[in-house]
C-alpha positions in Angstrom: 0.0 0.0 0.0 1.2 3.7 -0.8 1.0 5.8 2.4 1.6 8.7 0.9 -1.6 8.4 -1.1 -3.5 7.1 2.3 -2.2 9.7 4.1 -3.5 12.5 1.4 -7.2 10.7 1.2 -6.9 10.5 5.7 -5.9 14.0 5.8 -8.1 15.7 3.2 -11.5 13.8 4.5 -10.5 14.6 8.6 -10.0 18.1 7.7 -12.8 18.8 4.7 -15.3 21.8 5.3 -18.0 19.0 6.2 -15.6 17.3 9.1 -12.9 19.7 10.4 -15.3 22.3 12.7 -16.3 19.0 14.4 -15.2 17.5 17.8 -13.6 14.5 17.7 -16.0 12.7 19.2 -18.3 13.8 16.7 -16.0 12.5 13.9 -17.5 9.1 12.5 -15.5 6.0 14.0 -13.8 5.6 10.0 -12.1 8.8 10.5 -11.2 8.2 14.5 -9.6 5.5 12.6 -7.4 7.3 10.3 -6.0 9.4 13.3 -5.1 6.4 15.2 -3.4 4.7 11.9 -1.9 8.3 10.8 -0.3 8.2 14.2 0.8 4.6 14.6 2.3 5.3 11.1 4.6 8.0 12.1 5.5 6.0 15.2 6.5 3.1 12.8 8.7 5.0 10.8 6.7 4.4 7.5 5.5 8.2 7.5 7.7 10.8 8.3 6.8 13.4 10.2 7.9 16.4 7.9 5.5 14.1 5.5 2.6 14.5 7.7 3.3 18.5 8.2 3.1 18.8 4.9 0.0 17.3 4.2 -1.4 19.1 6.9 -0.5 22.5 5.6 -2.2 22.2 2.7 -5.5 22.1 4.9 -4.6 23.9 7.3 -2.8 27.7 8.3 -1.5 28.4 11.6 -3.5 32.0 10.9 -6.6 31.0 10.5 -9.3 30.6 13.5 -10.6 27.3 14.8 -13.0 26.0 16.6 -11.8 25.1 20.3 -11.6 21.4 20.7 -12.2 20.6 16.5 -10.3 18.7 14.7 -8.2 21.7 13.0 -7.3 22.6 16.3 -6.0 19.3 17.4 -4.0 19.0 14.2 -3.1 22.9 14.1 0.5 22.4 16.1 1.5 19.5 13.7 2.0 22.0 10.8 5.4 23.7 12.3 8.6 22.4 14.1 7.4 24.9 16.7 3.6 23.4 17.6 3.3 20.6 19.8 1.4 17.8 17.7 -0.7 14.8 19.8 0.5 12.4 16.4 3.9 13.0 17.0 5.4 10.0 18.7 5.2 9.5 23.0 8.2 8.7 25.0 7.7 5.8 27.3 4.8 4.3 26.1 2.8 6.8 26.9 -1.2 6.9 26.0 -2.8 10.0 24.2 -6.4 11.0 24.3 -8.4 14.2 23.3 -10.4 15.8 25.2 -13.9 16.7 23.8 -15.1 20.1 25.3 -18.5 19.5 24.1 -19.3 15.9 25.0 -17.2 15.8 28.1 -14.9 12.7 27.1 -11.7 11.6 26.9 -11.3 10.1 22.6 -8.7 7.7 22.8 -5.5 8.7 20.0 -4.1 5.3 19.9 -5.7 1.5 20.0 -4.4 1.1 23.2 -6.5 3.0 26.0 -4.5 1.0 29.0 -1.5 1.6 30.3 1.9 -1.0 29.1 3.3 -0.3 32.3 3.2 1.3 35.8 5.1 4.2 34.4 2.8 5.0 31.4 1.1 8.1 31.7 -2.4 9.0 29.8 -1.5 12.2 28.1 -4.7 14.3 27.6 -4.9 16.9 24.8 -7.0 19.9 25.5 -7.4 23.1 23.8 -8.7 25.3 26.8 -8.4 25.3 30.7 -7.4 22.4 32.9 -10.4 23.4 35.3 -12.5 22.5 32.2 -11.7 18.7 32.5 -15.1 16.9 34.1 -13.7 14.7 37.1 -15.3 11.5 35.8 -12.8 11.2 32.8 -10.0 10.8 35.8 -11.9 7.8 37.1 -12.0 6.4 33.9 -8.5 6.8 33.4 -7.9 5.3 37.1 -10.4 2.0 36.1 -8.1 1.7 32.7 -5.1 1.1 35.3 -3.5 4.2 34.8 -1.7 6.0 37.9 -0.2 9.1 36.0 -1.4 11.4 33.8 -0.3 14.2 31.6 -2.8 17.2 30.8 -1.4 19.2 27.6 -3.3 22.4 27.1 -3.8 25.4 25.0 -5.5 28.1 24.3 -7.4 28.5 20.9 -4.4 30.9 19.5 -1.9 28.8 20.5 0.0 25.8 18.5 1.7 24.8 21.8 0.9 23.2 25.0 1.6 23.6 28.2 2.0 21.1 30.6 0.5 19.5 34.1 2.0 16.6 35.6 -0.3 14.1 37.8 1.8 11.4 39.7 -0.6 9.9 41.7 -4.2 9.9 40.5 -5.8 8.3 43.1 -4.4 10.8 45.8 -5.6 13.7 43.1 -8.7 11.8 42.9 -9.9 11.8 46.3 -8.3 15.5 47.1 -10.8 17.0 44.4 -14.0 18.7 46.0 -16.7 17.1 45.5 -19.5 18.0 42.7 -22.7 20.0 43.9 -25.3 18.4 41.8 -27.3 21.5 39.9 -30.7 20.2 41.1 -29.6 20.4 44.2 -28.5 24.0 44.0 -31.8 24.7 42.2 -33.6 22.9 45.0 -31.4 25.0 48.2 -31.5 28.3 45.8 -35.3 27.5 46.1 -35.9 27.1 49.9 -33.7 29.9 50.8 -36.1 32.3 48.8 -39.1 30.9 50.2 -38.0 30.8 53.7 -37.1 34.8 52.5 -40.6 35.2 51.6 -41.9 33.8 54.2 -40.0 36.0 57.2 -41.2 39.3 55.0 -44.9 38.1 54.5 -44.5 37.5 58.4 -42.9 40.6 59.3 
């Protein structure tokens, strides 16, 4: 098979007018696909990476504005030496997954989503704030066997991430506050204005 002709038909379908806008977790599994095979490609040596940023400049410009969390904006720091790019390849065995702002779920990059070994980390790309990340998706990571975990984020203007560094999940598990249900706010928000009403009416 001629990669250079599967990576053109991967690259120009994940980033067509119709697909790039979308999340990943919007994406159809087929092209979920041809990230994970892009990826495992350039790992393997059989693409090179100056391959893929070249492909990718032709859809994509470091000017132009993105979505947050689409797939232009995941791809958007593969096109330079200078961005940070999630296909580019992990140092010890490390697992990458995207973060969807808008479902609120972790997309697994590779077809691995559990950790080789007890110093793997699950490195999680995000294009906005760490205080964005719902706390379920570190549960998820903890029931995959994972104990460390990178978060890589960026703002929308930027084609390179910064870095946070968890080396014990469970202990930054358990030291997170818990979540206030918003029903329940609703519900207290509620009784404190009737029990307002009520001392005024009784007044």
């Amino acid at each position: 098979m001629d990669n250079t002709i599967t990576l053109e038909h991967a690259v120009s379908k994940l980033l067509s007018e119709e697909n790039k806008d979308k999340s990943l977790g919007e994406v159809s599994k087929e092209l979920n696909d041809y990230i994970i095979t892009i990826k495992e490609l350039v790992e393997e040596g059989e693409i090179t990476y100056e391959t893929l940023q070249k492909e990718l400049a032709k859809h994509i410009n470091e000017e132009d504005n993105t979505f947050p969390g689409s797939l232009a904006q995941l791809l958007i720091g593969c096109v330079s030496e200078n961005g940070s790019c999630p296909l580019k390849i992990l140092k010890g065995h490390d697992i990458p997954f995207a973060y969807d702002n808008k479902l609120k779920k972790l997309v697994p990059l590779s077809k691995d989503n559990k950790p080789p070994n007890d110093y793997s980390y699950a490195v999680i790309y995000l294009t906005g704030q760490p205080d964005n990340l719902d706390t379920d998706i570190f549960l998820y990571l903890k029931k995959q066997g994972f104990d460390k975990v990178k978060i890589e984020y960026k703002n929308i203007s930027s084609a390179n991430y910064k870095t946070i560094y968890i080396e014990n999940l469970k202990k930054y598990i358990y030291s997170q506050p818990e979540k206030i249900d918003d029903n329940l706010l609703y519900l207290l928000g509620l009784i404190i204005m009737i029990l307002i009403f009520y001392f005024i009416t009784k007044n």
